[in-house]
C-alpha positions as CSV (number, residue, x, y, z in Angstrom):
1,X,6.7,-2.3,13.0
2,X,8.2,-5.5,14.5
3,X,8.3,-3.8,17.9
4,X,4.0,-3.3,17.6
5,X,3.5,-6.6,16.4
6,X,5.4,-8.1,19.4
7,X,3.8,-5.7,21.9
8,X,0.3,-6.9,20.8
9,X,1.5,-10.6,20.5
10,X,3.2,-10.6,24.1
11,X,1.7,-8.4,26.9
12,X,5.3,-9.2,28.5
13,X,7.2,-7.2,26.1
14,X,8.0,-4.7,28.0
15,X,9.4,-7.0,31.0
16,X,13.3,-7.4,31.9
17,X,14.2,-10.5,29.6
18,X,17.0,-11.4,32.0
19,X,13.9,-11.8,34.9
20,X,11.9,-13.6,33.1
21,X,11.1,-17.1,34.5
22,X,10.7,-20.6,32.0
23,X,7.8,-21.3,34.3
24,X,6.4,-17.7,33.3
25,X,7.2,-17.9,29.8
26,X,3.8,-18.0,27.5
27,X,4.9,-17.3,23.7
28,X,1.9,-16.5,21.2
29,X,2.3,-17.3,17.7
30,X,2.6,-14.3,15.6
31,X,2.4,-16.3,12.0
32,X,-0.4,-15.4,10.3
33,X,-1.3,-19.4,9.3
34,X,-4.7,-21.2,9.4
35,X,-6.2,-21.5,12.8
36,X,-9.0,-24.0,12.9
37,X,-11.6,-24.2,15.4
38,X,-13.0,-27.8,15.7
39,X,-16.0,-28.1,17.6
40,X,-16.4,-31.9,17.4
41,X,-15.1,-34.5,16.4
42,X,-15.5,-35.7,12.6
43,X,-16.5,-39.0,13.5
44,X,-17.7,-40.6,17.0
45,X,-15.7,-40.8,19.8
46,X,-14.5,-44.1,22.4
47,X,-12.3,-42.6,24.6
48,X,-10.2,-45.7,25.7
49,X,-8.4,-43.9,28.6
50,X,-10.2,-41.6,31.6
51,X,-10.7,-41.8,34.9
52,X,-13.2,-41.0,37.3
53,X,-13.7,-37.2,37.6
54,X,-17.0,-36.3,38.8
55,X,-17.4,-36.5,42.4
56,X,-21.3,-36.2,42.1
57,X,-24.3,-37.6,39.5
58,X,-24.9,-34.4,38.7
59,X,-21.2,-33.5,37.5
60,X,-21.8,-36.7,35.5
61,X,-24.4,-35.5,33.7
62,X,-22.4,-32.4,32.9
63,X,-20.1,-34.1,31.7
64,X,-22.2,-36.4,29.4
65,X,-23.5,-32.7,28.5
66,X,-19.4,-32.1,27.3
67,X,-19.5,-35.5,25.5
68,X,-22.2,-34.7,23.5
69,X,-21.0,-31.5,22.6
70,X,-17.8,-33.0,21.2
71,X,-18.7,-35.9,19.8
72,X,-17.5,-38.7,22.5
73,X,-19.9,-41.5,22.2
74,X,-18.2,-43.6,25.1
75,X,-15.7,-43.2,27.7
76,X,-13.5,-45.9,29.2
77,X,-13.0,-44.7,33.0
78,X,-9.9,-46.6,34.3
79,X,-10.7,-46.9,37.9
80,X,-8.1,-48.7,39.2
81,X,-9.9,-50.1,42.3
82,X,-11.7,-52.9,43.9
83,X,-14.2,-53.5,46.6
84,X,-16.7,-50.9,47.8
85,X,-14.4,-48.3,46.3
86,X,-15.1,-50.0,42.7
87,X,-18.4,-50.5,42.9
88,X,-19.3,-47.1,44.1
89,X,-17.7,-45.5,41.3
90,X,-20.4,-48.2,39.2
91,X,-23.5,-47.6,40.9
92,X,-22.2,-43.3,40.2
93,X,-22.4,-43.9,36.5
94,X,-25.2,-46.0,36.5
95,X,-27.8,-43.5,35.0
96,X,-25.5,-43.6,31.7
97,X,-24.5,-47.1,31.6
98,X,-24.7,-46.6,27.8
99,X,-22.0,-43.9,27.6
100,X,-19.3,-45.2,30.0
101,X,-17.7,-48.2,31.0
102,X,-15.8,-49.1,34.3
103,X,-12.5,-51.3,34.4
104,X,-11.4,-52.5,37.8
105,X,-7.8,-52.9,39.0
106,X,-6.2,-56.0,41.3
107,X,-6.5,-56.4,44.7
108,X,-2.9,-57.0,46.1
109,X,-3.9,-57.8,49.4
110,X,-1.7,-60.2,50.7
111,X,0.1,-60.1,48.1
112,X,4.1,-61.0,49.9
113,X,1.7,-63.8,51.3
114,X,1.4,-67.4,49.1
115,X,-2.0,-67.5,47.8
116,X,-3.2,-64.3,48.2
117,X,-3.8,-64.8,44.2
118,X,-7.2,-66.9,45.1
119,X,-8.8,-63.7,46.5
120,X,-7.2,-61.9,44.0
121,X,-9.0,-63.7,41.3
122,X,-12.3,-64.0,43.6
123,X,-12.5,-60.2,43.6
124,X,-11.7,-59.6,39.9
125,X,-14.8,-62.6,39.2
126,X,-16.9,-60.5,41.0
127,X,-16.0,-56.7,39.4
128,X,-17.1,-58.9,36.4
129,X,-20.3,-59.8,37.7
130,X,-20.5,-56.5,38.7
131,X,-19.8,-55.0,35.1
132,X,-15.9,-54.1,34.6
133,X,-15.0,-55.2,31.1
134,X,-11.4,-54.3,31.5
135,X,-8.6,-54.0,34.4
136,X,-6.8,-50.8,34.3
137,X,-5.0,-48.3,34.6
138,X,-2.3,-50.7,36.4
139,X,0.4,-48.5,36.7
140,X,4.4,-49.2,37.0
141,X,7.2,-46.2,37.6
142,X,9.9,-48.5,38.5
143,X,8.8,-49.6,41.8
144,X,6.0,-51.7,41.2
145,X,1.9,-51.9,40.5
146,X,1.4,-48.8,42.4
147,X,-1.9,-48.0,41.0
148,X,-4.1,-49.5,42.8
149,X,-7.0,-49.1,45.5
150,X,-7.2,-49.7,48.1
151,X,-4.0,-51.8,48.2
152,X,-0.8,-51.0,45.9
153,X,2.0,-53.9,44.9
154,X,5.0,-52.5,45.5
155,X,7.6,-54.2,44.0
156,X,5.0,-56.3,42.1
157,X,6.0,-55.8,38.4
158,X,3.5,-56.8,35.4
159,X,5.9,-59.8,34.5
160,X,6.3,-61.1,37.7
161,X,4.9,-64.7,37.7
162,X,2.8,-63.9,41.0
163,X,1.1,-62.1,38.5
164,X,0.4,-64.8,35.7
165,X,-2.9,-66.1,37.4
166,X,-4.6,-63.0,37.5
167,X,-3.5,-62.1,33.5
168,X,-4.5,-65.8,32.6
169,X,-7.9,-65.0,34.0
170,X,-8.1,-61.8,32.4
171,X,-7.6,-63.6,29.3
172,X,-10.2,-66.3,29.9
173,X,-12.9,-63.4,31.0
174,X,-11.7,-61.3,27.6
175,X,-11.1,-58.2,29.9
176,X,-8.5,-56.0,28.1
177,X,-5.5,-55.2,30.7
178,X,-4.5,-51.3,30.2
179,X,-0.9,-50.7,31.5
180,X,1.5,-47.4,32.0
181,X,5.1,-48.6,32.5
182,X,7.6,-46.0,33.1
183,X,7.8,-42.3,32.1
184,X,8.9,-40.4,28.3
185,X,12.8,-39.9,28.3
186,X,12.4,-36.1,29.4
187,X,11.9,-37.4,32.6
188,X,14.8,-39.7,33.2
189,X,17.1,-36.7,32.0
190,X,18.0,-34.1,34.0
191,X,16.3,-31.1,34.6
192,X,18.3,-28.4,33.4
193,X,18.9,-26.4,30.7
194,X,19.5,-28.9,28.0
195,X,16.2,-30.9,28.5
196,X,14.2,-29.4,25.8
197,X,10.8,-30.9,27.6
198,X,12.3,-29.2,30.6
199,X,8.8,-28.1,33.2
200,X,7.1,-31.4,32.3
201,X,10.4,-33.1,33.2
202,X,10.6,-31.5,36.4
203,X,7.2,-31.9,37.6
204,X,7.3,-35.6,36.5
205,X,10.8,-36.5,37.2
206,X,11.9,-40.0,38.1
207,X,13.9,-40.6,41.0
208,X,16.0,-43.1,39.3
209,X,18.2,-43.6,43.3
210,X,15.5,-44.8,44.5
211,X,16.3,-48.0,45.8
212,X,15.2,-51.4,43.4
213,X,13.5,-48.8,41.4
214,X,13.7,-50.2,37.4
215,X,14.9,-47.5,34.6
216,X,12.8,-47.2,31.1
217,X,14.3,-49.8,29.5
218,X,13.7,-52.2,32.0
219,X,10.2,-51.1,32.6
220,X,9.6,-51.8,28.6
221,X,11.7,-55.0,29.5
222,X,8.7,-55.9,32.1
223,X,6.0,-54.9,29.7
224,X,7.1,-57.2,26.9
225,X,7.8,-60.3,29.2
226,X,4.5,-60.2,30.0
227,X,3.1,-59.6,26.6
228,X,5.0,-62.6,25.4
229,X,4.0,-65.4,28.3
230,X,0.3,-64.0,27.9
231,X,-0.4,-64.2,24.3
232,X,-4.0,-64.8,24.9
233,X,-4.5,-61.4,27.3
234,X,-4.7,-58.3,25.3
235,X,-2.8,-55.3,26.6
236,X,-3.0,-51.7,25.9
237,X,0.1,-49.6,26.4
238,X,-1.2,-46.1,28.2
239,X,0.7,-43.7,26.3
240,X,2.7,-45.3,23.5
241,X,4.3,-47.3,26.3
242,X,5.8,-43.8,27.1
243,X,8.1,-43.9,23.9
244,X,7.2,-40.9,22.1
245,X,10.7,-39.9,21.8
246,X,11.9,-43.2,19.9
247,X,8.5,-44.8,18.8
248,X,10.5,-47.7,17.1
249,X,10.4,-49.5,20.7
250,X,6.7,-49.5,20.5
251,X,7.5,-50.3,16.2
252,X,9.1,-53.2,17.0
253,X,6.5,-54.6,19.9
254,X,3.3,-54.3,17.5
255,X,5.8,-56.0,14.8
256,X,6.3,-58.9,17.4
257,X,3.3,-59.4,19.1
258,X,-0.4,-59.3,17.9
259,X,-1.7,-58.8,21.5
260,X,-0.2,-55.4,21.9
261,X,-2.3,-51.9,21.4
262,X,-1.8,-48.5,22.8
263,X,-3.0,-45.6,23.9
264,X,-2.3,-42.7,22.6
265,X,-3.7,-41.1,26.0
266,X,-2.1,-37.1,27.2
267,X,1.0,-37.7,24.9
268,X,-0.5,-35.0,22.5
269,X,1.8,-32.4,23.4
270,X,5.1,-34.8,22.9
271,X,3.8,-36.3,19.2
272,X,2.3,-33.1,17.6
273,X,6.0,-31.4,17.5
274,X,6.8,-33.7,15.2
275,X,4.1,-34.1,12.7
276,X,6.0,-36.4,10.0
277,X,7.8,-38.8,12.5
278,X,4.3,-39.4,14.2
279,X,2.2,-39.7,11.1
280,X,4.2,-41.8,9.7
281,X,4.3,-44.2,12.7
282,X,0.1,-43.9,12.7
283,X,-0.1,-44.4,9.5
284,X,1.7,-47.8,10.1
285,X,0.5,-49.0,12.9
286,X,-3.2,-47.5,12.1
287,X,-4.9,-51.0,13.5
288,X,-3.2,-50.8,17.1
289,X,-4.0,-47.2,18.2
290,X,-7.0,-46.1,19.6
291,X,-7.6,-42.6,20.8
292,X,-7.7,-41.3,24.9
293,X,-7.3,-38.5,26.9
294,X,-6.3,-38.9,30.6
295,X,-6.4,-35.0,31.0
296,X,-9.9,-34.0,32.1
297,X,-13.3,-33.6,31.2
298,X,-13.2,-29.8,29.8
299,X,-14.3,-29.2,25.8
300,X,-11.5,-27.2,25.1
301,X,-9.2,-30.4,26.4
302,X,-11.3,-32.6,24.1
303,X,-11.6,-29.9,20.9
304,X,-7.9,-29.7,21.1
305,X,-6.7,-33.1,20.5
306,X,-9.0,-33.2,17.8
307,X,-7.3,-29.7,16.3
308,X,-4.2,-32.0,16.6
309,X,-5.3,-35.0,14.8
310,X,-7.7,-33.8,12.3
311,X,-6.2,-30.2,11.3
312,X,-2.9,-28.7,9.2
313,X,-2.4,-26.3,11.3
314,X,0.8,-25.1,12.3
315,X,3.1,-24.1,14.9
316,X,0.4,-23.2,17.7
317,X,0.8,-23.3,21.2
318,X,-1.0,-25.2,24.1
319,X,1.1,-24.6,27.0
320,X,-1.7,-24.2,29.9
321,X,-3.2,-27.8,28.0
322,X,0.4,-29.8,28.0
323,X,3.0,-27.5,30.1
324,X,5.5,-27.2,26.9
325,X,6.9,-24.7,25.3
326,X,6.8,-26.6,21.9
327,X,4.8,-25.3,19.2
328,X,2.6,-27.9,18.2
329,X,1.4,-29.2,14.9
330,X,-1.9,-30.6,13.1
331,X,-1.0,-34.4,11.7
332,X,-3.8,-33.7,9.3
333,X,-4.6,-37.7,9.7
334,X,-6.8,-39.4,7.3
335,X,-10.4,-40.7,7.4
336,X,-9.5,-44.0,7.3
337,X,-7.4,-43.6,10.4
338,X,-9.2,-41.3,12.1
339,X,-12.3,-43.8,11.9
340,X,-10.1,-46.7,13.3
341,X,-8.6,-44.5,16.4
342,X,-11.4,-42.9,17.3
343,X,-13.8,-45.8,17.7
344,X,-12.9,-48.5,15.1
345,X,-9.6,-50.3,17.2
346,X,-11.8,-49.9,20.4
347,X,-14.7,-51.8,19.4
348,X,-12.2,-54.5,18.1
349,X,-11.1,-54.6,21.4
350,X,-13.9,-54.4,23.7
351,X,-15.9,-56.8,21.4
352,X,-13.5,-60.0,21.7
């Protein structure tokens, strides 16, 4: 009996177990538990971390099509760039002005040079004008602001004081600064058999030889530096500040400083293994979270997270969705929560 019920469950069954690869491995839950289908989300959707997909206005409208499908009422699109690149990506979305907004990054040009900062700020004035309410996603790995278009700042990290000018501004402009500083602990480990994250922590290894690149720690180090000397700027954390594996960093930041949020963008596949631990930190920290993605436009993408944060469903997989082989688990949030991640934190934010 077991031997049909794993021949239905796993067209593999048959296959040498001895040649079967980690990167081929698909397991299918065979418990017979709930499995919920969520269409849309229970309440309306700001999605406070995506970037710039479409490469055409009709793709946007598709994609406004997906939104209202699933419930997303807005989308933050984190274009990290400046100039003409920046303002095409505007005049793309224009149509549904109402539906999306565009953040800008820096422009580091110049930026080993004294003074480049008065372009700097010029250029981030006229995004403004132009209708960025935000600057993001800057981006840090250990080597510096290297997200960034056109120009990237190596070496450049968040707290360096080259950088205070342009945070002051964003403070004085009330334009939110979204961040991703370093990579989840998977990927400083190595990438062997004891790494239970292991294909994610391959693909996304960090080369900690490289040379003057900063570990996680530091790279937290950096994010709460700045945080601290900018109390007026408010920063968002892309990704729980990339601590889902010991969210008491990120605990202890929110306790500290009132200017810290986060994302809880594409970190759905490290937090629903471990239902209780992450609940219980949402349910804590419920006023500092707001919901994103960061993994596409698709509605299965979108109907999943919402499976995740909305449902009691249990051990399921999503492996073509988040490359692990965890099973993953509903967190069953409340309404109360849910309203204040899925568009209650953001319109805090974007309305200061």
């Amino acid at each position: 009996m077991l031997t049909a019920i794993l021949s239905i469950a796993d067209p593999g069954f048959c296959q040498d177990v001895n040649k079967i690869t980690l990167n081929d491995y698909y397991p299918v839950s065979i418990y017979k538990t709930t499995q919920t289908k969520i269409e849309r989300a229970k309440y309306p959707v700001i999605d406070f971390h995506s970037h710039d997909y479409p490469k055409t206005g009709a793709d946007v409208a598709a994609w406004v099509k997906t939104m209202d499908e699933t419930g997303i009422a807005k989308t933050i699109i984190l274009s990290y760039a400046t100039g003409s690149k920046f303002d095409s990506i505007v005049d793309k979305y224009l149509r549904y002005r109402d539906r999306f907004e565009i953040w800008c990054g820096f422009d580091y040009t110049g930026y080993d040079k004294p003074g480049w900062q008065q372009h700097a700020i010029a250029e981030l004035n006229r995004c403004y004008r132009k209708g960025a309410k935000g600057v993001g996603e800057l981006g840090d790995k250990g080597l510096g602001e290297l997200y960034s278009l056109p120009v990237p700042g190596y070496g450049l990290h968040i707290d360096d004081p080259r950088m205070k000018p342009l945070l002051e501004k964003c403070a004085e402009l009330h334009m939110p600064v979204s961040i991703h500083v370093a990579e989840d602990a998977w990927m400083y480990l190595a990438a062997d058999s004891t790494n239970d994250g292991l294909m994610n922590a391959a693909t996304w290894k960090v080369d900690e030889s490289k040379k003057g690149i900063l570990n996680h720690d530091q790279l937290i180090a950096t994010l709460e530096h700045a945080v601290k000397e900018n109390p007026k700027t408010i920063f968002i954390a892309c990704h729980l500040a990339n601590c889902c594996s010991d969210l008491k960093v990120l605990a202890r930041l929110f306790d500290t400083y009132p200017n810290l949020w986060a994302d809880i963008a594409a970190r759905y596949g490290e937090l629903a293994p471990v239902p209780r631990y992450t609940k219980t930190f949402m349910e804590k920290y419920a006023d500092r979270l707001v919901y994103g993605t960061d993994m596409g436009i698709s509605p299965n993408m979108y109907r999943s997270t919402f499976r995740i944060l909305e449902t009691e469903d249990e051990h399921f997989y999503e492996r073509a969705l988040f490359n692990y082989h965890w099973p993953l688990y509903g967190l069953a949030l409340s309404d109360d929560l849910l309203r204040k991640l899925y568009y209650g934190n953001a319109n805090k934010i974007l309305m200061r």
